[in-house]
C-alpha atoms as a printed R data frame, in Angstrom:
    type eleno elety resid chain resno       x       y       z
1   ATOM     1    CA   UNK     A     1  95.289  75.861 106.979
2   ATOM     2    CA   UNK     A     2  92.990  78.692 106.341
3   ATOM     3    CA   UNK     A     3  92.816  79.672 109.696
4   ATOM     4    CA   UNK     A     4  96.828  79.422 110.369
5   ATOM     5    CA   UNK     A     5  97.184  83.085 110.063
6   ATOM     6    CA   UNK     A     6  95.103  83.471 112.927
7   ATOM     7    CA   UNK     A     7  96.461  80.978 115.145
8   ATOM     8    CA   UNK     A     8  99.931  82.746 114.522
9   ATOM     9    CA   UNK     A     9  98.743  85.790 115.290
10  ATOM    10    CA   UNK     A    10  96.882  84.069 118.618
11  ATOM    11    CA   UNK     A    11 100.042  82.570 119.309
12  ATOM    12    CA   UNK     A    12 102.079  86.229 119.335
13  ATOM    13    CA   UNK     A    13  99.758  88.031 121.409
14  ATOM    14    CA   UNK     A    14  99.506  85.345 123.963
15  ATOM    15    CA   UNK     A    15 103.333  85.217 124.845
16  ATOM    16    CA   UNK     A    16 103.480  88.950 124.285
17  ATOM    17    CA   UNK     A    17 101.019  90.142 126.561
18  ATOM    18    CA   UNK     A    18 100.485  87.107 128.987
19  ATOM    19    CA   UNK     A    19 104.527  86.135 129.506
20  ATOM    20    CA   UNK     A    20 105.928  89.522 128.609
21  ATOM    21    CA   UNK     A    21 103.505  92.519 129.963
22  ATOM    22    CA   UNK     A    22 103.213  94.073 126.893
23  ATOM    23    CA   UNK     A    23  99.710  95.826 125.786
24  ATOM    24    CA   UNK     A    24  98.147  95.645 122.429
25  ATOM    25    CA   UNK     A    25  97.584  98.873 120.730
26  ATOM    26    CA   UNK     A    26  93.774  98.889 120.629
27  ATOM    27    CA   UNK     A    27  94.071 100.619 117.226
28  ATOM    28    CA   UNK     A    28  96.214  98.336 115.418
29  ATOM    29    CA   UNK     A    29  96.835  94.269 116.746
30  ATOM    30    CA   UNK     A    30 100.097  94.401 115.073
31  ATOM    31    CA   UNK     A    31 101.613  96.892 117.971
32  ATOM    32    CA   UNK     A    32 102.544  96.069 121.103
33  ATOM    33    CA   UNK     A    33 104.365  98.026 123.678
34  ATOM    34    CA   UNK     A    34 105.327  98.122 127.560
35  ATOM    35    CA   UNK     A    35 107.573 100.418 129.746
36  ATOM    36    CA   UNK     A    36 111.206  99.694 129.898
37  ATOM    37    CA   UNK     A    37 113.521  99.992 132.610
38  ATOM    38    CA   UNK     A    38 114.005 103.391 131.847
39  ATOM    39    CA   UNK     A    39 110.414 104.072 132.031
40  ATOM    40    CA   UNK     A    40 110.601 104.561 128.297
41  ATOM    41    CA   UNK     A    41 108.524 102.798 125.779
42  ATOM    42    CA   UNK     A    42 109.104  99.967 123.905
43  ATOM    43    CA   UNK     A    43 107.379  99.031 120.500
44  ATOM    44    CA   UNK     A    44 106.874  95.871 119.207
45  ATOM    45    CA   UNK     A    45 105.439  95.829 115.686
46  ATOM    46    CA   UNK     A    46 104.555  92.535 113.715
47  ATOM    47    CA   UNK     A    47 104.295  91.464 110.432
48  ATOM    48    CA   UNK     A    48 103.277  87.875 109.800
49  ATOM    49    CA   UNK     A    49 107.150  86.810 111.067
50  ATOM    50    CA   UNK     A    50 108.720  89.904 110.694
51  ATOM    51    CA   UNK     A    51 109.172  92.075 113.752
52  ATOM    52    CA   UNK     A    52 110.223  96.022 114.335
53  ATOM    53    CA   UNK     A    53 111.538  96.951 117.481
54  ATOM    54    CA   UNK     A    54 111.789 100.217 118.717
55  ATOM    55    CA   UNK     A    55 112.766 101.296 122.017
56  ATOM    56    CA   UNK     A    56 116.530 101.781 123.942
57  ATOM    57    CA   UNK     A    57 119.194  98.663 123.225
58  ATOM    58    CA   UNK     A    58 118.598  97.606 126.696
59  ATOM    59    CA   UNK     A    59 115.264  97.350 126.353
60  ATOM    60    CA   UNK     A    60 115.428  95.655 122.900
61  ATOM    61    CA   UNK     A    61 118.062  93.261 124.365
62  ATOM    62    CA   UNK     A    62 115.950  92.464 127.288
63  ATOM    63    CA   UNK     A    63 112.736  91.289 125.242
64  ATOM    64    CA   UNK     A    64 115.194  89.609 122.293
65  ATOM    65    CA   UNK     A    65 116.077  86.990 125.060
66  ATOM    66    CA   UNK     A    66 112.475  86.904 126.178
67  ATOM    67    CA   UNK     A    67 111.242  85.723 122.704
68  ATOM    68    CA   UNK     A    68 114.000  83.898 121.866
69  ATOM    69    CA   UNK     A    69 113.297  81.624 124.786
70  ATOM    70    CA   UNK     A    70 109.969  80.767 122.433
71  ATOM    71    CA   UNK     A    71 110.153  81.641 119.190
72  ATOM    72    CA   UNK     A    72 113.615  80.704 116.762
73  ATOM    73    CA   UNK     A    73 115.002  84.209 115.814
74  ATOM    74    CA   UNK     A    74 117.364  85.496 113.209
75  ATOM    75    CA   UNK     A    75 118.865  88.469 111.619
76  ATOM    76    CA   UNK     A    76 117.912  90.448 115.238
77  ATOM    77    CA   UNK     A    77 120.339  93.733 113.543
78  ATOM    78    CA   UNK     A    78 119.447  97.028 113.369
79  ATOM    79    CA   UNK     A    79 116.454  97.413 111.283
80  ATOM    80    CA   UNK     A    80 117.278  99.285 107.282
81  ATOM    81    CA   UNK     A    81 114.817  97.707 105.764
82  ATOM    82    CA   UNK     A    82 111.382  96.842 106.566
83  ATOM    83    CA   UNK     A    83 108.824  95.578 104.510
84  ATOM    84    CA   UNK     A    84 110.286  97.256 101.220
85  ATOM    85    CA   UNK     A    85 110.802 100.500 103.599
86  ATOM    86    CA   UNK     A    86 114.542 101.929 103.697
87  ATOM    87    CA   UNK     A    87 115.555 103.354 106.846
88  ATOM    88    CA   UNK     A    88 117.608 105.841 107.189
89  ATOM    89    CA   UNK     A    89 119.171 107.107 110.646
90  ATOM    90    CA   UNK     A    90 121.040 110.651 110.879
91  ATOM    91    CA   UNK     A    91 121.633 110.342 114.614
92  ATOM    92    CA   UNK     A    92 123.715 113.512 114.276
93  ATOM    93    CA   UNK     A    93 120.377 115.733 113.312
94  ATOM    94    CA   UNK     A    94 117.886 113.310 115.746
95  ATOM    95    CA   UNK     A    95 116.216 112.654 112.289
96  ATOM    96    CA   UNK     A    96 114.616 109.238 110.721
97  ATOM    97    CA   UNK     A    97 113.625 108.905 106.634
98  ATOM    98    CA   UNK     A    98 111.797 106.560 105.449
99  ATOM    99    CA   UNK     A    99 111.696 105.942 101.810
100 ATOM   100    CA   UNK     A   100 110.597 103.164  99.032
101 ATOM   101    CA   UNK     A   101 112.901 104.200  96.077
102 ATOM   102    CA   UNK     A   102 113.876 100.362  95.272
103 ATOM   103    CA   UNK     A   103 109.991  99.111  95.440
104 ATOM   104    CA   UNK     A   104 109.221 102.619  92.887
105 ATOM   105    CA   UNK     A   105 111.442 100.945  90.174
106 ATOM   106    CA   UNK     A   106 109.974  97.873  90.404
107 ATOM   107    CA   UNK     A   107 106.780  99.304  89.796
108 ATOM   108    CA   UNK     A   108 108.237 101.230  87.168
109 ATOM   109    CA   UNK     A   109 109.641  98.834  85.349
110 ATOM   110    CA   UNK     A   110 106.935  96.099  86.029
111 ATOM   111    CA   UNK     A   111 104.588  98.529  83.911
112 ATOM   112    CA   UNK     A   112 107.282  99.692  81.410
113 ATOM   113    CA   UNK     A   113 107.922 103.381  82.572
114 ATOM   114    CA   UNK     A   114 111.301 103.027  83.686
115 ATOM   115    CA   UNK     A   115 112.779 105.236  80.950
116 ATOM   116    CA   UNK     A   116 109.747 107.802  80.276
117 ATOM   117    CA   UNK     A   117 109.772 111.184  80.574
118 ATOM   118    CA   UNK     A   118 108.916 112.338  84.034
119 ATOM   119    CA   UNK     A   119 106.198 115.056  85.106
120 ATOM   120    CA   UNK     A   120 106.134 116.814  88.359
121 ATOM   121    CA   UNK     A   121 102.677 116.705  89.392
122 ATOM   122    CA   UNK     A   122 100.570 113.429  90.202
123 ATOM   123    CA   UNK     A   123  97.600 114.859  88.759
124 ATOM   124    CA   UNK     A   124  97.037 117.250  85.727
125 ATOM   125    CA   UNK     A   125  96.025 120.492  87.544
126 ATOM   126    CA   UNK     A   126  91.928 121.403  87.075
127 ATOM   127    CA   UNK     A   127  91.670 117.896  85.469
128 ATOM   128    CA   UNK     A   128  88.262 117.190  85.297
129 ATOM   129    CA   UNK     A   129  87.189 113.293  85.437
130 ATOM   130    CA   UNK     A   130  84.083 111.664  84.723
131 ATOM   131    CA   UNK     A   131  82.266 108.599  84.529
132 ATOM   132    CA   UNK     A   132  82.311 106.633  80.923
133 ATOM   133    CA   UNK     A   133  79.794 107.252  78.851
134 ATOM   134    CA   UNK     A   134  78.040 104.318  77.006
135 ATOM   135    CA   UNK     A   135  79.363 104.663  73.999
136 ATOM   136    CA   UNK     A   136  83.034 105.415  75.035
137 ATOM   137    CA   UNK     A   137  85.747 103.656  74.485
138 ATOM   138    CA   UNK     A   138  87.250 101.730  77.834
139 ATOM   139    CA   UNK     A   139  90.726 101.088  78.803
140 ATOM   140    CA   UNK     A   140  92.205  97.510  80.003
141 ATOM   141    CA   UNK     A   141  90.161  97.422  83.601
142 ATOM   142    CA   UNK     A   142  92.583  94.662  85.160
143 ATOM   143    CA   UNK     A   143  95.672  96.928  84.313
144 ATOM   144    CA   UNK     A   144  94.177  99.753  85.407
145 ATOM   145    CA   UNK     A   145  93.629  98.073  88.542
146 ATOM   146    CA   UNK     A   146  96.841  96.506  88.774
147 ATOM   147    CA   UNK     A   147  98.581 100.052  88.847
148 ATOM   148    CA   UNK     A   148  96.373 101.483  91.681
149 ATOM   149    CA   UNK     A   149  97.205  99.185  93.409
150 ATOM   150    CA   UNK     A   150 101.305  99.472  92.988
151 ATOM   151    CA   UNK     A   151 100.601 103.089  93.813
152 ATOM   152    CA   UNK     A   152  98.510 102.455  96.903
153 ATOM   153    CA   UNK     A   153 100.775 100.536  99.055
154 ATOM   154    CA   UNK     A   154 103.679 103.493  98.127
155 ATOM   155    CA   UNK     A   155 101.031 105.992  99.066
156 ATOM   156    CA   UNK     A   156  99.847 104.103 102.594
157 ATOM   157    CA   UNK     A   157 103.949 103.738 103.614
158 ATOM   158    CA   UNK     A   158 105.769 106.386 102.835
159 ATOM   159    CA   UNK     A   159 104.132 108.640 100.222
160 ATOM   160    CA   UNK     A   160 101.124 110.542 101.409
161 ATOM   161    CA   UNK     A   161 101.264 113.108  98.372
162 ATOM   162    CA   UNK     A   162 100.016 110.624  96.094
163 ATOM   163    CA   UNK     A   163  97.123 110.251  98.709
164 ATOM   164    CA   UNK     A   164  94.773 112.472  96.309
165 ATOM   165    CA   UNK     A   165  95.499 111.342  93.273
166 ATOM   166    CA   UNK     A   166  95.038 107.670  94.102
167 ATOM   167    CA   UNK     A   167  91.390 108.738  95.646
168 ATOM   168    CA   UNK     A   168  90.716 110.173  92.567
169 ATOM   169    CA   UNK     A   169  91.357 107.684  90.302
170 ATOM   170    CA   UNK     A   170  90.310 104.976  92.260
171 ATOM   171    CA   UNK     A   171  86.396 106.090  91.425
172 ATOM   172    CA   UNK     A   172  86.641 104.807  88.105
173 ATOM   173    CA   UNK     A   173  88.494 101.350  88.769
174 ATOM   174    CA   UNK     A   174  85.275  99.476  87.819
175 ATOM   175    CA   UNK     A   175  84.821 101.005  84.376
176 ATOM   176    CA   UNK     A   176  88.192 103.009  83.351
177 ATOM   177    CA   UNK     A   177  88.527 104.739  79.721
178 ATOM   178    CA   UNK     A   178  90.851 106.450  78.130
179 ATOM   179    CA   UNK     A   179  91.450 109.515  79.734
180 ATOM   180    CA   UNK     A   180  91.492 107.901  82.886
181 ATOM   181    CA   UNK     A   181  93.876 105.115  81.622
182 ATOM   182    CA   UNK     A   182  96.252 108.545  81.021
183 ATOM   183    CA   UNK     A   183  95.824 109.914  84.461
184 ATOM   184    CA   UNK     A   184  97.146 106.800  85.839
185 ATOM   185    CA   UNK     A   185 100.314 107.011  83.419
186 ATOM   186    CA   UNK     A   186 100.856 110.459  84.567
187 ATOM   187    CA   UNK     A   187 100.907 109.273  87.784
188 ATOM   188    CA   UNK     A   188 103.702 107.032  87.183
189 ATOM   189    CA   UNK     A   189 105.737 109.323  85.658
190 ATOM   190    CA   UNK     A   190 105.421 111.239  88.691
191 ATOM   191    CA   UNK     A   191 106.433 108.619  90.878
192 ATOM   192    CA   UNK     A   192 109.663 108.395  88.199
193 ATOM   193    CA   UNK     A   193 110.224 111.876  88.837
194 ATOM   194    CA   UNK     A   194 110.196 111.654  93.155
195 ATOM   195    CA   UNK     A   195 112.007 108.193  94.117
196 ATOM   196    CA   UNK     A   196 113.611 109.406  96.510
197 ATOM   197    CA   UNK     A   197 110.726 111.158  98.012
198 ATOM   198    CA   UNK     A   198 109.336 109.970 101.705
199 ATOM   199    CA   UNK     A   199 108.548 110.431 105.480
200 ATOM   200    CA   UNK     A   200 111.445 112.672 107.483
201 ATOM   201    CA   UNK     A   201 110.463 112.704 111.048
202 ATOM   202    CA   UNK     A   202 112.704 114.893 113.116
203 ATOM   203    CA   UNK     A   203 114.753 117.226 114.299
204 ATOM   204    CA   UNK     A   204 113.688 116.355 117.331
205 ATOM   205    CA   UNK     A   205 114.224 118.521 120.137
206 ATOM   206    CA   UNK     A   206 113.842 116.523 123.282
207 ATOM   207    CA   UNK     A   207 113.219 120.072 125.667
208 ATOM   208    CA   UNK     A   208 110.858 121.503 123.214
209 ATOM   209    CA   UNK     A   209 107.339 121.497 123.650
210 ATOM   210    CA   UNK     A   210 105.256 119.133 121.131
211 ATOM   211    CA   UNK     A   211 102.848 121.431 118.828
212 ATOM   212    CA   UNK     A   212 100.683 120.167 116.387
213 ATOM   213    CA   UNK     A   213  99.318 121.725 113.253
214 ATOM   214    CA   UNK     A   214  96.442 120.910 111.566
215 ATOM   215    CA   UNK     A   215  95.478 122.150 108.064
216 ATOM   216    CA   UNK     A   216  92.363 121.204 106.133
217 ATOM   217    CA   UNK     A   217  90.680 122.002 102.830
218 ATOM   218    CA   UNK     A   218  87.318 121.155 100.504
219 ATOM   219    CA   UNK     A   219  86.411 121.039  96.734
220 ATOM   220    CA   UNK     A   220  82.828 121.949  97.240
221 ATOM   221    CA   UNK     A   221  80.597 119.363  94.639
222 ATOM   222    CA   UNK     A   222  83.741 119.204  92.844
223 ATOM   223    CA   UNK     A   223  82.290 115.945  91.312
224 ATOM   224    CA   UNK     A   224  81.039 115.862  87.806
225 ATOM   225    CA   UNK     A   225  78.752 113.403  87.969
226 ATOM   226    CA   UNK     A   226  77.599 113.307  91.354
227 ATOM   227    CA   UNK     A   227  78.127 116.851  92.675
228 ATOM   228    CA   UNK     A   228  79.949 115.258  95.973
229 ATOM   229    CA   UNK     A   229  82.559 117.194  97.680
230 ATOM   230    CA   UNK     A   230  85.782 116.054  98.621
231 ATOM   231    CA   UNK     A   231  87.350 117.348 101.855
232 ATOM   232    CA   UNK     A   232  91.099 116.610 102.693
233 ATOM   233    CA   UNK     A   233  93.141 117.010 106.329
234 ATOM   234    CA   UNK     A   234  96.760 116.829 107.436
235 ATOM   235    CA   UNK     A   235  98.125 117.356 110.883
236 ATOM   236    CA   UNK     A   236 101.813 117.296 111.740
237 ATOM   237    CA   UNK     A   237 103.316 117.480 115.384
């Protein structure tokens, strides 16, 4: 049915939060957490049938049995891949890495990069991209598509360096050439180059204080063709 995804998703949150006390993040309706018995949280994140937990084993344990009472569950193991994520636990440094290297050489080989030569930049620095002209030559628009794409899911999981790039190129998805057919190629051979690149959260110290740092930056009417700017943030905690 067209509207089963819906119904699946009505049928989570009602046993979740009306049989289980657990909130829905307000931000995202995949998340769902409560207080343990500890009085520490515990996260419940969905997707379509796949659930993360994260929280203490007791905790975990406890709401297991809860939704097994409802739902049929399998595979309830500790969690090292999720949704073409690897996890990686160093419980000895208090870290967590997350990190897509198997989904990068699918990409890689779906487009035939697998054995080019590698660059290690996603962008060429100072490149300077513009719209097509009319009597320019364009490049395949569906591939060109196809590979932003790839990229983008890599970039919203686990790679936020190829955050720019992607933003970028994505301007010129409806009408691509030839130099912008090349950026995108250079951007695969950068993703050849960093597999193993991803998202290390920790050390974590649990008697330090939480800091975060914010950093920000502009290209002032950087744009060639519109004279827009393009401003850019991180913060890290």
């Amino acid at each position: 049915m067209k509207q089963s995804g819906r119904l699946w998703n009505n049928a989570w949150d009602e046993f979740l939060v009306e049989k289980c006390n657990f909130l829905r993040s307000a931000v995202d309706h995949a998340v769902y957490y409560r207080i343990g018995e500890k009085k520490k949280p515990l996260w419940t994140i969905i997707w379509v049938d796949d659930v993360l937990w994260i929280g203490t084993f007791e905790d975990i344990a406890k709401a297991k049995q809860e939704l097994g009472q409802h739902f049929p569950l399998k595979g309830m193991s500790i969690a090292h891949f999720f949704l073409g994520m690897k996890i990686v636990y160093q419980p000895e440094k208090r870290m967590v890495t997350l990190s897509q290297r198997q989904y990068v050489n699918i990409i890689l080989q779906r487009f035939g990069f697998q054995n080019s030569y590698t660059v290690s930049t996603p962008i060429e620095v100072g490149a300077q991209l513009r719209k097509a002209e009319p009597d320019e030559q364009c490049a395949d628009e569906s591939l060109y598509r196809s590979i932003l794409g790839s990229v983008m899911y890599l970039m919203l999981c686990t790679r936020p360096d190829l955050a720019y790039a992607v933003g970028a190129l994505s301007k010129f998805s409806s009408n691509p050439t030839i130099p912008h057919m090349n950026a995108v190629r250079r951007l695969l051979r950068y993703i050849g180059k960093t597999k193993n690149h991803g998202l290390h959260f920790g050390p974590f110290n649990p008697c330090s204080t939480t800091t975060p740092f914010l950093f920000g930056d502009a290209h002032w009417a950087g744009d060639r063709n519109s004279r827009r700017s393009t401003g850019a943030y991180i913060c890290t905690i």
